[in-house]
Biopython code that builds the backbone (N, CA, C, O; Angstrom):
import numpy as np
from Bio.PDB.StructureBuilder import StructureBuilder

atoms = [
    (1, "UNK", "N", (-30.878, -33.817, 21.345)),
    (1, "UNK", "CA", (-30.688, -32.584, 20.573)),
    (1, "UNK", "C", (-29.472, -31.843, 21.114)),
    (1, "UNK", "O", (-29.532, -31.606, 22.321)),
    (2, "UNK", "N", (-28.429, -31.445, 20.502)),
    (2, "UNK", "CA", (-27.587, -30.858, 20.450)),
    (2, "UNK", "C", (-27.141, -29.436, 21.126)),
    (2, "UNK", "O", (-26.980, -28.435, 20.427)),
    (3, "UNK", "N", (-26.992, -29.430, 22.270)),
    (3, "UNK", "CA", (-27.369, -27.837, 22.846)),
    (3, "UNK", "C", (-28.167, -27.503, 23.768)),
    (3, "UNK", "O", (-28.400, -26.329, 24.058)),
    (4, "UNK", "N", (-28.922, -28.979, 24.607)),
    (4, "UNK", "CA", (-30.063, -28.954, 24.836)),
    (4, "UNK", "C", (-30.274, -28.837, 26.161)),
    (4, "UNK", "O", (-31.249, -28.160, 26.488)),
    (5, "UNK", "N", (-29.289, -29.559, 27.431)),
    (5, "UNK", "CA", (-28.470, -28.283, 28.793)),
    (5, "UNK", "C", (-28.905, -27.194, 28.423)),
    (5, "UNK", "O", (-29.982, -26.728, 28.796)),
    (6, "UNK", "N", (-28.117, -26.652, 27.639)),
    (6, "UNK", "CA", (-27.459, -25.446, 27.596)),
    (6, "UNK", "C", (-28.677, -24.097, 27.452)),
    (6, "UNK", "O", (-28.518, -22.880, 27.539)),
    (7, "UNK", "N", (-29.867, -24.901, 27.209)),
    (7, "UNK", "CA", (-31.241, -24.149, 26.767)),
    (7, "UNK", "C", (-31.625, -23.476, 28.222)),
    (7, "UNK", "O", (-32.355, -22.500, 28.395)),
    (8, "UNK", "N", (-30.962, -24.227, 29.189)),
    (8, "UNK", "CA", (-31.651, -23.859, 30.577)),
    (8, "UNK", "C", (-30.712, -22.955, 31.183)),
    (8, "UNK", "O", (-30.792, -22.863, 32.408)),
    (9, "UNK", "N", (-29.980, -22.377, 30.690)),
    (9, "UNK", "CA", (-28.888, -21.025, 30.718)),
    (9, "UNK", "C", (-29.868, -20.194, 30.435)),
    (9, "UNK", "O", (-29.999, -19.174, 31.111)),
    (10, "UNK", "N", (-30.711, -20.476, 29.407)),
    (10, "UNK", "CA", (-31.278, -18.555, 28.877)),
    (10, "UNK", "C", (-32.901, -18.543, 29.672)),
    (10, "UNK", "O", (-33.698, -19.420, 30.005)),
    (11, "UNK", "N", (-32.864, -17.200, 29.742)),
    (11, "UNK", "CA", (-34.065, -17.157, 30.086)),
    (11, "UNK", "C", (-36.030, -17.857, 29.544)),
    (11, "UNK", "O", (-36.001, -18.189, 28.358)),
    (12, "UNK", "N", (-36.656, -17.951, 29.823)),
    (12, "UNK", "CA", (-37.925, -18.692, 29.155)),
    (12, "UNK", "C", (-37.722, -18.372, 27.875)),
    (12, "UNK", "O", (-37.414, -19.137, 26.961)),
    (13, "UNK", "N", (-37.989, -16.671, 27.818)),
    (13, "UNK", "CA", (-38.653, -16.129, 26.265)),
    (13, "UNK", "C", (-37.632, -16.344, 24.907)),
    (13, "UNK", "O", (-37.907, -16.362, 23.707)),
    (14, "UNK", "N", (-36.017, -16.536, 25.805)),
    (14, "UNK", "CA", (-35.027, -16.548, 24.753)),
    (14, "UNK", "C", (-34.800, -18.036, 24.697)),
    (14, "UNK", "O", (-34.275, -18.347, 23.628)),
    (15, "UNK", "N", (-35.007, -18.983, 25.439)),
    (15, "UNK", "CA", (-35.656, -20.148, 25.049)),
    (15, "UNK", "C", (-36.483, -20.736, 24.451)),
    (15, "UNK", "O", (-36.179, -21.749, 23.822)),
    (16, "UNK", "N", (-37.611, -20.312, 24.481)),
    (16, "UNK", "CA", (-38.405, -20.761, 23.383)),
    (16, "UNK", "C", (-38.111, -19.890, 21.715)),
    (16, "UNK", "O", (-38.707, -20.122, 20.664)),
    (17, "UNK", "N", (-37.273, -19.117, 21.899)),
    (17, "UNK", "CA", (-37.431, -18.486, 20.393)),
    (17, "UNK", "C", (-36.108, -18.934, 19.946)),
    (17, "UNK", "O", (-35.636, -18.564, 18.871)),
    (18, "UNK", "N", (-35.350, -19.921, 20.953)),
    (18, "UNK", "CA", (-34.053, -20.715, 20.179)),
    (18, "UNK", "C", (-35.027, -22.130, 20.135)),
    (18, "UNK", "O", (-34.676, -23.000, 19.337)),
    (19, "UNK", "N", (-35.692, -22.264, 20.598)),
    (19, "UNK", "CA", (-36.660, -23.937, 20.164)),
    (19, "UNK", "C", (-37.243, -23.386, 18.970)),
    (19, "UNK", "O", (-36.995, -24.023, 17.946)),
    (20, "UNK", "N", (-37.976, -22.330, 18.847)),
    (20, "UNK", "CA", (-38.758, -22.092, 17.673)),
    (20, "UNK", "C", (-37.676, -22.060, 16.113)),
    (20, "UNK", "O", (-37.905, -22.597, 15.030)),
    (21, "UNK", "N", (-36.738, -21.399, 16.448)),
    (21, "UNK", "CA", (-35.631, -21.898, 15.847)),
    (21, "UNK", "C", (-35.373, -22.590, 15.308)),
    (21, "UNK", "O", (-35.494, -22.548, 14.084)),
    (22, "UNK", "N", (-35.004, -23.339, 15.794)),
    (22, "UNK", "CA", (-34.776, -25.134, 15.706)),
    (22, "UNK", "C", (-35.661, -25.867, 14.927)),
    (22, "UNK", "O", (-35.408, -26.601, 13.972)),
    (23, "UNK", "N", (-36.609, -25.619, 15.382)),
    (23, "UNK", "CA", (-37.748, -26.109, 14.665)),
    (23, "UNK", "C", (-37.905, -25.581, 12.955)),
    (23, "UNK", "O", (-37.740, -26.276, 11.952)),
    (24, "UNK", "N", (-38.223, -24.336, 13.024)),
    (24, "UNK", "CA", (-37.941, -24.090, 11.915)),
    (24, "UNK", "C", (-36.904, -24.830, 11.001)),
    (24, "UNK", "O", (-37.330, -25.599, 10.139)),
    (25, "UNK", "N", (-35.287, -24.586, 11.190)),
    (25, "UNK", "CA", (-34.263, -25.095, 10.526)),
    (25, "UNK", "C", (-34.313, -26.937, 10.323)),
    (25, "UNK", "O", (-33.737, -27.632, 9.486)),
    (26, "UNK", "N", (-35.290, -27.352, 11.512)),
    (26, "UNK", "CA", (-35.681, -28.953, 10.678)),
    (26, "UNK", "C", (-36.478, -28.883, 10.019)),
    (26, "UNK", "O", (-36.476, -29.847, 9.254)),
    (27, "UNK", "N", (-37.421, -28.081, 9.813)),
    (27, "UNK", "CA", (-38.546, -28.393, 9.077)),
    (27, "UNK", "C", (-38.096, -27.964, 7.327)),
    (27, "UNK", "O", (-38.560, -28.478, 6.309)),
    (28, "UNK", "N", (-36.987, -26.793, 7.440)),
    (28, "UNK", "CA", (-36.739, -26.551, 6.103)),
    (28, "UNK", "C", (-35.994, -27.645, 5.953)),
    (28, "UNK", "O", (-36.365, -28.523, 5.173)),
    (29, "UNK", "N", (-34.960, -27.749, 6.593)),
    (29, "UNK", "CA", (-34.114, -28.990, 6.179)),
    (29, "UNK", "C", (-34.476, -30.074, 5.431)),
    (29, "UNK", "O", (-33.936, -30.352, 4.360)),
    (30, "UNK", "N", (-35.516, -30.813, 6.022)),
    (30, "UNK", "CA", (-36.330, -31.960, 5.915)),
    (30, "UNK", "C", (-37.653, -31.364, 4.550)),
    (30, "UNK", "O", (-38.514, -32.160, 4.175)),
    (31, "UNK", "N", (-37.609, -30.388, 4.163)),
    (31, "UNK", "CA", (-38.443, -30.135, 3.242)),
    (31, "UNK", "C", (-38.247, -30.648, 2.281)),
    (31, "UNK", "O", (-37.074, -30.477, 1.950)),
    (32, "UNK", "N", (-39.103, -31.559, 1.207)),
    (32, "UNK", "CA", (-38.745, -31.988, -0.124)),
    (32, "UNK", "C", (-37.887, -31.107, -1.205)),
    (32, "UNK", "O", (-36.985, -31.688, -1.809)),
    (33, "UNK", "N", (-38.087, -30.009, -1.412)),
    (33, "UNK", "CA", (-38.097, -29.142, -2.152)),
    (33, "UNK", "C", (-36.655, -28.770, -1.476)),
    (33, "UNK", "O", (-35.972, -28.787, -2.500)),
    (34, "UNK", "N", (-35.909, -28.503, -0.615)),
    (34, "UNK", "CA", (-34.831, -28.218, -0.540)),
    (34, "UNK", "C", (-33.982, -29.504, -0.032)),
    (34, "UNK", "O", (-32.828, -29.318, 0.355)),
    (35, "UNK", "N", (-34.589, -30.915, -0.030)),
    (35, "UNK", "CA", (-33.747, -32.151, -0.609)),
    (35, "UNK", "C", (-33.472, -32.122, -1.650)),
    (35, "UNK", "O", (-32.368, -32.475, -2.065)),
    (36, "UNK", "N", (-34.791, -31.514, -2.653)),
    (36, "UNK", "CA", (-34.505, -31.450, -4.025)),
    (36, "UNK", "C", (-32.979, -30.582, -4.263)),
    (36, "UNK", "O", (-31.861, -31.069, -4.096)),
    (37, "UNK", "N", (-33.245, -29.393, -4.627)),
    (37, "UNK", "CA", (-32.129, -28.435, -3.799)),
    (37, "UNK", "C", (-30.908, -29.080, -3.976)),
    (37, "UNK", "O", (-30.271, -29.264, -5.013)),
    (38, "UNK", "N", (-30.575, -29.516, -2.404)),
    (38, "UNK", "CA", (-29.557, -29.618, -2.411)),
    (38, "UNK", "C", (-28.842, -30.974, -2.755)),
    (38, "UNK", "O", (-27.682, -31.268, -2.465)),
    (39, "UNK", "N", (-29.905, -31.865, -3.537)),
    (39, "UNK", "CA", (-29.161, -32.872, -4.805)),
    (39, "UNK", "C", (-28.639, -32.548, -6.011)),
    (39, "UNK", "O", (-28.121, -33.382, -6.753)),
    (40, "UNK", "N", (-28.760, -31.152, -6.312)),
    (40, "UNK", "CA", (-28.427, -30.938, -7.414)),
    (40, "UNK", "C", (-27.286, -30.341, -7.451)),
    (40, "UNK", "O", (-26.761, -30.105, -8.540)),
    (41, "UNK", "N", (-26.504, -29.877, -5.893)),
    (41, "UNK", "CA", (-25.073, -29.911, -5.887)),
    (41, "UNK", "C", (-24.444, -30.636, -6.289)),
    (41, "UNK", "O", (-23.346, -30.104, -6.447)),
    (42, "UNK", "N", (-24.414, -32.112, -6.742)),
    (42, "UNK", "CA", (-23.712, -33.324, -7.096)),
    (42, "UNK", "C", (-22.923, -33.643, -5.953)),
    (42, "UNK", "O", (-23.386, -33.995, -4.868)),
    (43, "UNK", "N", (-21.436, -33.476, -6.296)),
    (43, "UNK", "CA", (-20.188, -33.698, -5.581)),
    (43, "UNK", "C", (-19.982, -32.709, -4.800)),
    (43, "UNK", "O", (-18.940, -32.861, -4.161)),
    (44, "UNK", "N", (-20.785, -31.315, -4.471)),
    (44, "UNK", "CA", (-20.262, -30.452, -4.112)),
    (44, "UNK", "C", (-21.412, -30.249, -2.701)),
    (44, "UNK", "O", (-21.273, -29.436, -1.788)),
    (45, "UNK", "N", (-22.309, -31.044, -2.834)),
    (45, "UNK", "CA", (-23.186, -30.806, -1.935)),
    (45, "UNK", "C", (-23.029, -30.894, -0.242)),
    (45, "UNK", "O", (-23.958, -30.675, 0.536)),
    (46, "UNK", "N", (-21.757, -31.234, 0.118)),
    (46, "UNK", "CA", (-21.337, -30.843, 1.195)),
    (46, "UNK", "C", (-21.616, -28.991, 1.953)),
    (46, "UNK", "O", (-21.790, -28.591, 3.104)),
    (47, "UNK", "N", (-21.532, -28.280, 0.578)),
    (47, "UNK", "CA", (-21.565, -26.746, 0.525)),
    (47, "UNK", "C", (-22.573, -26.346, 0.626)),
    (47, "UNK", "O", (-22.732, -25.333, 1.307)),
    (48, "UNK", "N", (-24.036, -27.180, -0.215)),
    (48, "UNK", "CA", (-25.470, -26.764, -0.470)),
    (48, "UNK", "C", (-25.646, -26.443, 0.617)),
    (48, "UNK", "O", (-25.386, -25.241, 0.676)),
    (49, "UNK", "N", (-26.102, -27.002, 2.056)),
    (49, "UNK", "CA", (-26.658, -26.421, 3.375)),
    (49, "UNK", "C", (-26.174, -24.956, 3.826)),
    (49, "UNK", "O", (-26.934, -24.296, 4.535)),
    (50, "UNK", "N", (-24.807, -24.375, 3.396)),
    (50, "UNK", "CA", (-24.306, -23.231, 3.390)),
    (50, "UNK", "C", (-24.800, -21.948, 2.355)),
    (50, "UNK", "O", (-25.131, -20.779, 2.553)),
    (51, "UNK", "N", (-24.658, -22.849, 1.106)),
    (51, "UNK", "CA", (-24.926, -21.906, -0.024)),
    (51, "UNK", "C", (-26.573, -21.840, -0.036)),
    (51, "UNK", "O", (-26.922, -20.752, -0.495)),
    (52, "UNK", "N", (-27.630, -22.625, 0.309)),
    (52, "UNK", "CA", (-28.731, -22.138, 0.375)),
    (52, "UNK", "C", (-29.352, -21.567, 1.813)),
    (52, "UNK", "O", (-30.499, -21.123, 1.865)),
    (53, "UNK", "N", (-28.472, -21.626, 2.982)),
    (53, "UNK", "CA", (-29.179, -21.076, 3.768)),
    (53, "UNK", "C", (-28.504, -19.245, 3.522)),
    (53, "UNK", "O", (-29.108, -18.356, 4.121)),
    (54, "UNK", "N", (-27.311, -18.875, 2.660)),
    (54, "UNK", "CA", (-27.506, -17.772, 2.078)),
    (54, "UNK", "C", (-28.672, -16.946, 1.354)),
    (54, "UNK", "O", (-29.276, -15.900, 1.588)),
    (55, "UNK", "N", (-28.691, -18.029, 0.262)),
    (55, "UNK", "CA", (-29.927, -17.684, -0.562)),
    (55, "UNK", "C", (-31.255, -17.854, 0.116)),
    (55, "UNK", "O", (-32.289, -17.546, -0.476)),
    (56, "UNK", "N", (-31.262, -18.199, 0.993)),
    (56, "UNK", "CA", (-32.667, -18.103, 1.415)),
    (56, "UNK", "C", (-33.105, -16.762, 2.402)),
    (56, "UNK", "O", (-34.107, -16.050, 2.465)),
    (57, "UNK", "N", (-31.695, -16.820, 3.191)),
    (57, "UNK", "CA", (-31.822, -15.451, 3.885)),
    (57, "UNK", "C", (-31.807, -14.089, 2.612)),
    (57, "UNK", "O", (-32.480, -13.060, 2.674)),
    (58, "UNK", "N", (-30.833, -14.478, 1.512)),
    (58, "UNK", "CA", (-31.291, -13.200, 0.913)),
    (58, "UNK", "C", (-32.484, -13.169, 0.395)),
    (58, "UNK", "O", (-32.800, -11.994, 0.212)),
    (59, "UNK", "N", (-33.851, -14.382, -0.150)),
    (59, "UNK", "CA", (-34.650, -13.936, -0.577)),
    (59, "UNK", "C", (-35.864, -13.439, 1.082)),
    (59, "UNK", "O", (-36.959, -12.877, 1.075)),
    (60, "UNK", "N", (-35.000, -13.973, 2.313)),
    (60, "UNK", "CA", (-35.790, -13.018, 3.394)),
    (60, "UNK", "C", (-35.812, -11.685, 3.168)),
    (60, "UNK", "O", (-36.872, -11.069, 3.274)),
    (61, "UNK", "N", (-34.553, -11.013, 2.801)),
    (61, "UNK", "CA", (-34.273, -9.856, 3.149)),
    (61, "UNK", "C", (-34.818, -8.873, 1.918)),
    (61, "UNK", "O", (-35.515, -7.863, 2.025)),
    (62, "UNK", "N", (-34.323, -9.440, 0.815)),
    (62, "UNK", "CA", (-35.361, -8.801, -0.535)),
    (62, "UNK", "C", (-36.728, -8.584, 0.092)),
    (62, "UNK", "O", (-36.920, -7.478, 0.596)),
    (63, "UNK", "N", (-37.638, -9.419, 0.130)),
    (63, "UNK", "CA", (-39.039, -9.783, 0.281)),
    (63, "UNK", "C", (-39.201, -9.496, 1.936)),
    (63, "UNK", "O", (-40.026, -10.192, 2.526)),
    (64, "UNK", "N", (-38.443, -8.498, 2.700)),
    (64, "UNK", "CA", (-38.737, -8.683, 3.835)),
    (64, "UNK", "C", (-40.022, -7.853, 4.609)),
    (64, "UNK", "O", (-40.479, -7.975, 5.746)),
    (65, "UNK", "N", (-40.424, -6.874, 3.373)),
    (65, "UNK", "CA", (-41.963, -6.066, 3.724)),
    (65, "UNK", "C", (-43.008, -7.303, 3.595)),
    (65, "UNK", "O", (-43.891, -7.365, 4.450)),
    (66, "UNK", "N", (-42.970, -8.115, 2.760)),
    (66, "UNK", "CA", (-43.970, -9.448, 3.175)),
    (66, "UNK", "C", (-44.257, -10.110, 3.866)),
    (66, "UNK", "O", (-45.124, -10.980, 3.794)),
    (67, "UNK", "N", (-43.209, -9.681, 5.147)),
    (67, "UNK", "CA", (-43.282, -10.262, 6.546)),
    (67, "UNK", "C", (-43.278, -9.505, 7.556)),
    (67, "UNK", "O", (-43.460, -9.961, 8.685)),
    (68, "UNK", "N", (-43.124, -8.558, 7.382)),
    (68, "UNK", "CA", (-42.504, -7.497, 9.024)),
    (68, "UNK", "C", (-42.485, -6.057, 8.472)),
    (68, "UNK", "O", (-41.848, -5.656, 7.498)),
    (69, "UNK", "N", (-43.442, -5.238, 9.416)),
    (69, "UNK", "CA", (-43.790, -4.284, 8.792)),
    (69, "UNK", "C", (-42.600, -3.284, 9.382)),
    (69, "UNK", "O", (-42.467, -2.092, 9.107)),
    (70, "UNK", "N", (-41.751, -4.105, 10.288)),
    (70, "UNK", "CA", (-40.448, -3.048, 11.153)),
    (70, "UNK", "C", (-39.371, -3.234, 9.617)),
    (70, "UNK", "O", (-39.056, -4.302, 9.092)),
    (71, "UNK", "N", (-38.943, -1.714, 9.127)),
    (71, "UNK", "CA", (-37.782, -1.954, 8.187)),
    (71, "UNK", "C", (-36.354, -2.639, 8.496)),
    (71, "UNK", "O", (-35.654, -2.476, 9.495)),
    (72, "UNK", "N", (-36.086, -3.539, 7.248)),
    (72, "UNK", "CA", (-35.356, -4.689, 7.671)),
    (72, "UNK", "C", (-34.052, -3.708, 8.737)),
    (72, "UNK", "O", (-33.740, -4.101, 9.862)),
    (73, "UNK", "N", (-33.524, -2.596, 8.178)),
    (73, "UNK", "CA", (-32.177, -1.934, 8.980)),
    (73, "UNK", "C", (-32.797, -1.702, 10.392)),
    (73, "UNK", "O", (-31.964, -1.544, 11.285)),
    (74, "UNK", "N", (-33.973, -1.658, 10.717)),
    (74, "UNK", "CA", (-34.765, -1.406, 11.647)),
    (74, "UNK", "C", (-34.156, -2.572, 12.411)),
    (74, "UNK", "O", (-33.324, -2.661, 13.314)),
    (75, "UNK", "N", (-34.892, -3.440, 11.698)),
    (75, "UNK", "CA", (-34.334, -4.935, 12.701)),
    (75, "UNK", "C", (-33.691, -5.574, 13.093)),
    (75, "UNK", "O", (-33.844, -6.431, 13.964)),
    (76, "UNK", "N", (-32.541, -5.174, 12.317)),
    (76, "UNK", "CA", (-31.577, -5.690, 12.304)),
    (76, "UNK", "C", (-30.506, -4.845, 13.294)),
    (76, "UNK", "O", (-29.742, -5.494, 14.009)),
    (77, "UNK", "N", (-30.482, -3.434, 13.309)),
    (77, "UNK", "CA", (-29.858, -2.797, 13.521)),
    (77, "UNK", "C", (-30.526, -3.163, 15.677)),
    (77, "UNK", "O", (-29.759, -3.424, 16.603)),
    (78, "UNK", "N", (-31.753, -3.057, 15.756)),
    (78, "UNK", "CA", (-32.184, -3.538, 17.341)),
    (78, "UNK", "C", (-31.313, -5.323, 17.631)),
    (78, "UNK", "O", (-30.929, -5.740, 18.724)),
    (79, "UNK", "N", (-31.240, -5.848, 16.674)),
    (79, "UNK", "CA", (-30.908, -7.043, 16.849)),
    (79, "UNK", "C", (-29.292, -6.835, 17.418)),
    (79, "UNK", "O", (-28.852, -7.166, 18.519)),
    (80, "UNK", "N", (-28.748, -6.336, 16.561)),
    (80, "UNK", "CA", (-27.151, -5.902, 16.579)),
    (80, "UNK", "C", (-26.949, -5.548, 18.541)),
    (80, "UNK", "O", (-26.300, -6.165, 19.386)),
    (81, "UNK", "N", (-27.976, -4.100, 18.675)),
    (81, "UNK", "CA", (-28.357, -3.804, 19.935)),
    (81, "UNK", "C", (-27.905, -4.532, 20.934)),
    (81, "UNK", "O", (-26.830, -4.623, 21.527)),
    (82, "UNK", "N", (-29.685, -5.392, 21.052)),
    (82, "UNK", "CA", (-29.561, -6.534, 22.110)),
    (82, "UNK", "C", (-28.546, -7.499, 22.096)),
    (82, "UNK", "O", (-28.280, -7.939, 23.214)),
    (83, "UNK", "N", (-27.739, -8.073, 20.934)),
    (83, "UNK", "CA", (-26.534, -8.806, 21.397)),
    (83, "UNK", "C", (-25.665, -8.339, 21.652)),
    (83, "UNK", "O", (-24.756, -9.009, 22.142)),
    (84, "UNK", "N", (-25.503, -6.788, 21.414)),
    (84, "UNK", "CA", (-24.343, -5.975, 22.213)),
    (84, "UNK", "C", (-24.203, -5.526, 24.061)),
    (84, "UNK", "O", (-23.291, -5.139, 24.791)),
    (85, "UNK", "N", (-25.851, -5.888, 24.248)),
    (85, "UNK", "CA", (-26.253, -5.561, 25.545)),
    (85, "UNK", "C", (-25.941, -6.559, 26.228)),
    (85, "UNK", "O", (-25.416, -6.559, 27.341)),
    (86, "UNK", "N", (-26.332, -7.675, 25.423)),
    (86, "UNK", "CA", (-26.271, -8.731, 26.448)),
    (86, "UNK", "C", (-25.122, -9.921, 26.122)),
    (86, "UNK", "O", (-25.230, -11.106, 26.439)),
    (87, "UNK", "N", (-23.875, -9.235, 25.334)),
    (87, "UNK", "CA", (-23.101, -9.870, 25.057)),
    (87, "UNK", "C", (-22.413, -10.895, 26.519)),
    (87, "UNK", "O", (-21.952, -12.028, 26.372)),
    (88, "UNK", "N", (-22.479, -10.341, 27.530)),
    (88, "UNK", "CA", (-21.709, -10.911, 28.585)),
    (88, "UNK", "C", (-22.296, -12.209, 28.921)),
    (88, "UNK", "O", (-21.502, -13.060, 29.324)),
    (89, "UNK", "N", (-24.005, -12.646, 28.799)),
    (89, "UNK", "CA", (-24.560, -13.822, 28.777)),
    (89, "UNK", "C", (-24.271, -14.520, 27.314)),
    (89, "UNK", "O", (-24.836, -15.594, 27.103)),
    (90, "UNK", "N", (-23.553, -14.053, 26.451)),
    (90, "UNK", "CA", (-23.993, -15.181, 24.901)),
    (90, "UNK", "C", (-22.983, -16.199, 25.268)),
    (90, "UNK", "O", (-22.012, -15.969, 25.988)),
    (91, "UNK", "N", (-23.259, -17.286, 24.752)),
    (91, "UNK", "CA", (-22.197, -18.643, 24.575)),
    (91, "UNK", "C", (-20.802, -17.898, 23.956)),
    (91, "UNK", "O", (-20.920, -16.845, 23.330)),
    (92, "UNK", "N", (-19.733, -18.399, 24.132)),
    (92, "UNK", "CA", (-18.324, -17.336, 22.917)),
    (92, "UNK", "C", (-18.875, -17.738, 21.998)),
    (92, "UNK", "O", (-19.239, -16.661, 21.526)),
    (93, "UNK", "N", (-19.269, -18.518, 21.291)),
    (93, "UNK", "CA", (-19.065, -18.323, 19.758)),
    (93, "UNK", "C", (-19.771, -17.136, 19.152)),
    (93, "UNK", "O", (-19.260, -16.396, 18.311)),
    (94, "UNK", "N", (-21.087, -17.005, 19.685)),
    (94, "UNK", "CA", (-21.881, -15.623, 19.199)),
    (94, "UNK", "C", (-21.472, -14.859, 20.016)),
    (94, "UNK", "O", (-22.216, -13.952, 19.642)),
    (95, "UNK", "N", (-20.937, -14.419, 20.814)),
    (95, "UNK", "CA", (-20.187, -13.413, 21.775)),
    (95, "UNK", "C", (-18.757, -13.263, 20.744)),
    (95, "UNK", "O", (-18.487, -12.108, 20.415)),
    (96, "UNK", "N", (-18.235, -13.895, 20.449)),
    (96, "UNK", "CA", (-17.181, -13.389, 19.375)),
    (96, "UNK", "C", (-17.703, -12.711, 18.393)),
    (96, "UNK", "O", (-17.311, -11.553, 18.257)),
    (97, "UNK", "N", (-18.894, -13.340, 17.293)),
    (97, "UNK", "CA", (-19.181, -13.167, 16.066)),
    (97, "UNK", "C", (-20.123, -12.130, 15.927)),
    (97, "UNK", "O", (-20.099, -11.393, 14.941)),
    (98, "UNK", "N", (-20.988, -12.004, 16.872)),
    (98, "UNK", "CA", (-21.747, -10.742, 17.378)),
    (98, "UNK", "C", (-21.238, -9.229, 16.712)),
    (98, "UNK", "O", (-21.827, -8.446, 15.966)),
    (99, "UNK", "N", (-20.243, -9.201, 17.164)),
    (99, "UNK", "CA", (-19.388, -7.831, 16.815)),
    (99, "UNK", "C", (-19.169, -7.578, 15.280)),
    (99, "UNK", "O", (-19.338, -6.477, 14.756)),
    (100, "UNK", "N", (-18.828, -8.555, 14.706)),
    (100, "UNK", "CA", (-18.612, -8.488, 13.827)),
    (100, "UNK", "C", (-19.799, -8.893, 12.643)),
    (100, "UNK", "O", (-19.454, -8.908, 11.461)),
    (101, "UNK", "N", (-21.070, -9.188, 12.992)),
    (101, "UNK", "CA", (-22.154, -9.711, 11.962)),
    (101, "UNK", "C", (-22.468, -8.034, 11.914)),
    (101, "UNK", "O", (-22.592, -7.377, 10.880)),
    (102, "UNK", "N", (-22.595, -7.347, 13.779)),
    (102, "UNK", "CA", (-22.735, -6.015, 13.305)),
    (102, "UNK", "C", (-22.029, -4.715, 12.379)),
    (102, "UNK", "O", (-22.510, -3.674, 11.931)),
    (103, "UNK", "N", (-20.617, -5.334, 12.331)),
    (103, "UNK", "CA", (-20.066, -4.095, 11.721)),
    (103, "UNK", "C", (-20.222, -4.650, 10.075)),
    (103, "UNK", "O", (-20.155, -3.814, 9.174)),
    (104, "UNK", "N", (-20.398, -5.855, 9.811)),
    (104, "UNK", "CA", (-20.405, -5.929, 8.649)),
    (104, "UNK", "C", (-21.703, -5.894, 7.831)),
    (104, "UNK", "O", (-21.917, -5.903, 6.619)),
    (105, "UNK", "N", (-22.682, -5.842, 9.169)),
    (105, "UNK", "CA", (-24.289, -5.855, 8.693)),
    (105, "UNK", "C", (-24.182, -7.222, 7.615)),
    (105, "UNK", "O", (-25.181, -7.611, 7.010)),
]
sb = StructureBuilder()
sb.init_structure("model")
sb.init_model(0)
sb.init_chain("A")
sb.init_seg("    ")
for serial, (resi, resn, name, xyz) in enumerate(atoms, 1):
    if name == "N":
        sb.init_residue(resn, " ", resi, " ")
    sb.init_atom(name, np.array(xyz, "f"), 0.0, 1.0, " ", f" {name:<3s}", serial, name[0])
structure = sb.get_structure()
């Protein structure tokens, strides 16, 4: 697995919630229903894994009282937080992009 050193950089709790992660993103991946999905890009389906993990986060964020009773700016806005706190431990790539997922929300 891809990254998988690198797991023993973060602490336990932020370890297991980048495995839980992971897990998740194979299990959708590998879901019938978004094989289905993303065959129906044709020629373009190089893009589908991009263009639906959009759409899927936006139907998180629509529908996000169906999951989490903290309001989504709530969560997002603590999220923004903690990677600003602890920017000096992130890998660069989210230590670059960090800054900017926050200003653009």
């Amino acid at each position: 697995m891809p990254g998988q050193r690198a797991l023993a950089d973060w602490p336990v709790p932020v370890r297991a919630e980048i495995v839980r992660h992971r897990r998740i993103d194979r299990y959708t991946d590998a879901h019938p229903a978004v094989a289905a999905a993303r065959a129906r890009f044709g020629p373009l389906r190089r893009y589908a894994g991009i263009v639906l993990d959009v759409y899927f986060d936006h139907c998180l964020a629509h529908g996000w009282a169906r999951w989490d009773a903290t309001p989504l700016d709530a969560f997002t806005a603590r999220v923004y937080r903690v990677l600003g706190e602890r920017r000096g431990v992130l890998p660069p790539r989210l230590a670059a992009l960090a800054p900017r997922m926050a200003a653009q929300d």
